[in-house]
C-alpha positions as protocol buffer text, in pm:
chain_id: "A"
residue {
  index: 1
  type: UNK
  ca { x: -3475 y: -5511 z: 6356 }
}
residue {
  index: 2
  type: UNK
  ca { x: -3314 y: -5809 z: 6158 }
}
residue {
  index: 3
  type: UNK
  ca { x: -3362 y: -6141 z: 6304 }
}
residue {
  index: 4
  type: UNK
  ca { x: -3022 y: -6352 z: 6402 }
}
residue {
  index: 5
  type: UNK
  ca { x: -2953 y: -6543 z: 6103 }
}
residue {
  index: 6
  type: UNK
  ca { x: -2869 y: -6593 z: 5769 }
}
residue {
  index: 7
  type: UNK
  ca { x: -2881 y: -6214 z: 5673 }
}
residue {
  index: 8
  type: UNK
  ca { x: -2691 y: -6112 z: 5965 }
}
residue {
  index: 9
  type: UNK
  ca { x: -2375 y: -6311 z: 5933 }
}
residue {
  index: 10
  type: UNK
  ca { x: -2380 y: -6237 z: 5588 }
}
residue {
  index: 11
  type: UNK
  ca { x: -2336 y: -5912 z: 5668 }
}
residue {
  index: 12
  type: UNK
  ca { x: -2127 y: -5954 z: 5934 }
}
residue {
  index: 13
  type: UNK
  ca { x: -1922 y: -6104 z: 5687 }
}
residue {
  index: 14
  type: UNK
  ca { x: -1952 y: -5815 z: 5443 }
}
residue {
  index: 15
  type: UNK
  ca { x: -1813 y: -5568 z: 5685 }
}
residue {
  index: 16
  type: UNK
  ca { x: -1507 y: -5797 z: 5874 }
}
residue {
  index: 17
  type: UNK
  ca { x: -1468 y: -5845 z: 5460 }
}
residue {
  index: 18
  type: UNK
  ca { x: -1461 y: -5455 z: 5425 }
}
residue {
  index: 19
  type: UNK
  ca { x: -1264 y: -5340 z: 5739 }
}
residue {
  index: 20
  type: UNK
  ca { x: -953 y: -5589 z: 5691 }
}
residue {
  index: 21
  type: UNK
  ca { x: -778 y: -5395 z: 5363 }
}
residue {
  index: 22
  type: UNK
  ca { x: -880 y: -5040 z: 5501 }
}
residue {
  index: 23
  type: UNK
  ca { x: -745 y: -5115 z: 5863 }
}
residue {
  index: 24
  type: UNK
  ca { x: -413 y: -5313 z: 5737 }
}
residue {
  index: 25
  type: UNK
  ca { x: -384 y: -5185 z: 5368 }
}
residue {
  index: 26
  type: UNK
  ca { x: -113 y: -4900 z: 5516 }
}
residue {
  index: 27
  type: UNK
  ca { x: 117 y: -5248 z: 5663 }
}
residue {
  index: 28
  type: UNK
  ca { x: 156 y: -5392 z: 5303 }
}
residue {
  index: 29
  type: UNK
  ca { x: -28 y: -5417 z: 4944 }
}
residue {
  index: 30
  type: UNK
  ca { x: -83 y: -5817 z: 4965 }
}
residue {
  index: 31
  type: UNK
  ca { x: -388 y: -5713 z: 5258 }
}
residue {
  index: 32
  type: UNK
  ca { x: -507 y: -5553 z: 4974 }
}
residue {
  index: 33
  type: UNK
  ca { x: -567 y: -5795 z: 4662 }
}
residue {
  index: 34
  type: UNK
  ca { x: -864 y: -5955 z: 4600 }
}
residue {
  index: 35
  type: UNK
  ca { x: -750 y: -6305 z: 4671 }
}
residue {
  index: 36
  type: UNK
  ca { x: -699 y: -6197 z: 5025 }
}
residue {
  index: 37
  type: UNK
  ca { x: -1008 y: -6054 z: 5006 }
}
residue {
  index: 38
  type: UNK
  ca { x: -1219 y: -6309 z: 4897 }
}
residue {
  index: 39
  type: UNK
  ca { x: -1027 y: -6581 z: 5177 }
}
residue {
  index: 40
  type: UNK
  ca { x: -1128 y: -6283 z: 5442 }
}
residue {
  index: 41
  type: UNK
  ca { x: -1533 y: -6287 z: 5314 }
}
residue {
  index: 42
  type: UNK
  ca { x: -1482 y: -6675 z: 5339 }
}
residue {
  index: 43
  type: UNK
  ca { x: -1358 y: -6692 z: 5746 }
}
residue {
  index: 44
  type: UNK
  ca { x: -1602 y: -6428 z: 5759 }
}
residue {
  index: 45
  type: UNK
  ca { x: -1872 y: -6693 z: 5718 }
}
residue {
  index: 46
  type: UNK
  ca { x: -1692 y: -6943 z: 5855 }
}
residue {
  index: 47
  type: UNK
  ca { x: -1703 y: -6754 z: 6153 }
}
residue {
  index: 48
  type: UNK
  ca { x: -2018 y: -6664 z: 6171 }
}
residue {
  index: 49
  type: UNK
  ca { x: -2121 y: -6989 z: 6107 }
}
residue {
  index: 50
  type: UNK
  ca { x: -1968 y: -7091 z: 6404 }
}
residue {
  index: 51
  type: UNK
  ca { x: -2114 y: -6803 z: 6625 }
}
residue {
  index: 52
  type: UNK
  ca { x: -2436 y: -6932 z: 6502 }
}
residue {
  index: 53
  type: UNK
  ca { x: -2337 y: -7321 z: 6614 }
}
residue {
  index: 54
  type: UNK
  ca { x: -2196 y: -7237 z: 6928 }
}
residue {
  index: 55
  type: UNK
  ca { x: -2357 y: -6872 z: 7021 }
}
residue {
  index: 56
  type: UNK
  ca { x: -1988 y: -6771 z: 7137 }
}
residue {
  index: 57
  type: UNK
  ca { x: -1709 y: -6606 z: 7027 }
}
residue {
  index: 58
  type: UNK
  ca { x: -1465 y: -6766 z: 7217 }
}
residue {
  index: 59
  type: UNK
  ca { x: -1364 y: -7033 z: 6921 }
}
residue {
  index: 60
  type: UNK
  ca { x: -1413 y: -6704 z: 6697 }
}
residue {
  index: 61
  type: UNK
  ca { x: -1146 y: -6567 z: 6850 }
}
residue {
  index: 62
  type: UNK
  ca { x: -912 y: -6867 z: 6932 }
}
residue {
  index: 63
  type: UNK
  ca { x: -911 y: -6927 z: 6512 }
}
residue {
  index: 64
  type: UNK
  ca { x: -874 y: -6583 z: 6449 }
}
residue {
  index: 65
  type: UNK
  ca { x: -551 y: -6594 z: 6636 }
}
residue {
  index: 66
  type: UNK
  ca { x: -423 y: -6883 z: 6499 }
}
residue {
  index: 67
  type: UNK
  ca { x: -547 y: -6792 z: 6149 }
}
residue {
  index: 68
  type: UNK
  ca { x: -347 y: -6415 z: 6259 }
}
residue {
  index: 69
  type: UNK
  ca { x: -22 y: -6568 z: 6351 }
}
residue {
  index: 70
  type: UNK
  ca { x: -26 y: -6911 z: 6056 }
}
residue {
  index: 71
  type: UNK
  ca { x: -81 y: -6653 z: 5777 }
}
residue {
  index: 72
  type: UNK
  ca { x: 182 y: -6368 z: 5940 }
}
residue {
  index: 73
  type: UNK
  ca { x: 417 y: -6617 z: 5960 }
}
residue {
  index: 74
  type: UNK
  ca { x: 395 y: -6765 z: 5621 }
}
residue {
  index: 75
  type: UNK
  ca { x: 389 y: -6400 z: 5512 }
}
residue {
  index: 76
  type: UNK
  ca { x: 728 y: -6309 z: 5697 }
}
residue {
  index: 77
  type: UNK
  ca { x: 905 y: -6624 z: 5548 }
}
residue {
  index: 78
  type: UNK
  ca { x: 842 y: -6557 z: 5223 }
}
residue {
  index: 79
  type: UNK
  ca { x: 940 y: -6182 z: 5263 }
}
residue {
  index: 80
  type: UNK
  ca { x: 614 y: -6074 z: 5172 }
}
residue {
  index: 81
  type: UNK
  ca { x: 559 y: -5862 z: 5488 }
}
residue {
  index: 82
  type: UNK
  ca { x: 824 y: -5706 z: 5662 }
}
residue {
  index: 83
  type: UNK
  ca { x: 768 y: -5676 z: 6072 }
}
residue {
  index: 84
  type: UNK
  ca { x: 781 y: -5245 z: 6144 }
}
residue {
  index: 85
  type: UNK
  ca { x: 980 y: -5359 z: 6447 }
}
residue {
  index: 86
  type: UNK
  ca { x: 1255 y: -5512 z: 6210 }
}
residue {
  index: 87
  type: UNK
  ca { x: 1292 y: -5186 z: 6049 }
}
């Protein structure tokens, strides 16, 4: 078994990285270019960095849905991502 630690969050990190464009790539192509790739390995560690810090996931989640709603939104404005209830 791997001990908590570096190792682990980096590959936590690999698969949040790897599950974000196959679960969302069907919503729009931006979820699936590597710049939003590379920004979703990056809170990856950033977040499990902070796991580490604080052994909790309760600021994990609090930043993912703020992260979630600031990058939706900036999406929506800039007609990047149209809402499937706005159809």
């Amino acid at each position: 078994m791997l001990k908590r630690g570096l190792p682990i969050f980096h590959l936590s990190s690999l698969l949040f990285t790897l599950n974000h464009p196959i679960a969302l790539a069907t919503l729009n192509k931006t979820f699936i270019e590597p710049g939003f790739i590379c920004v979703t390995f990056m809170y990856g560690i950033i977040w499990g960095v902070l796991f580490l810090k604080t052994n909790s996931l309760r600021w994990n989640y609090v930043t993912h849905v703020m992260v979630n709603f600031a990058s939706l939104s900036i999406l929506v404005f800039l007609n990047l991502y149209v809402p499937v209830f706005s159809m």
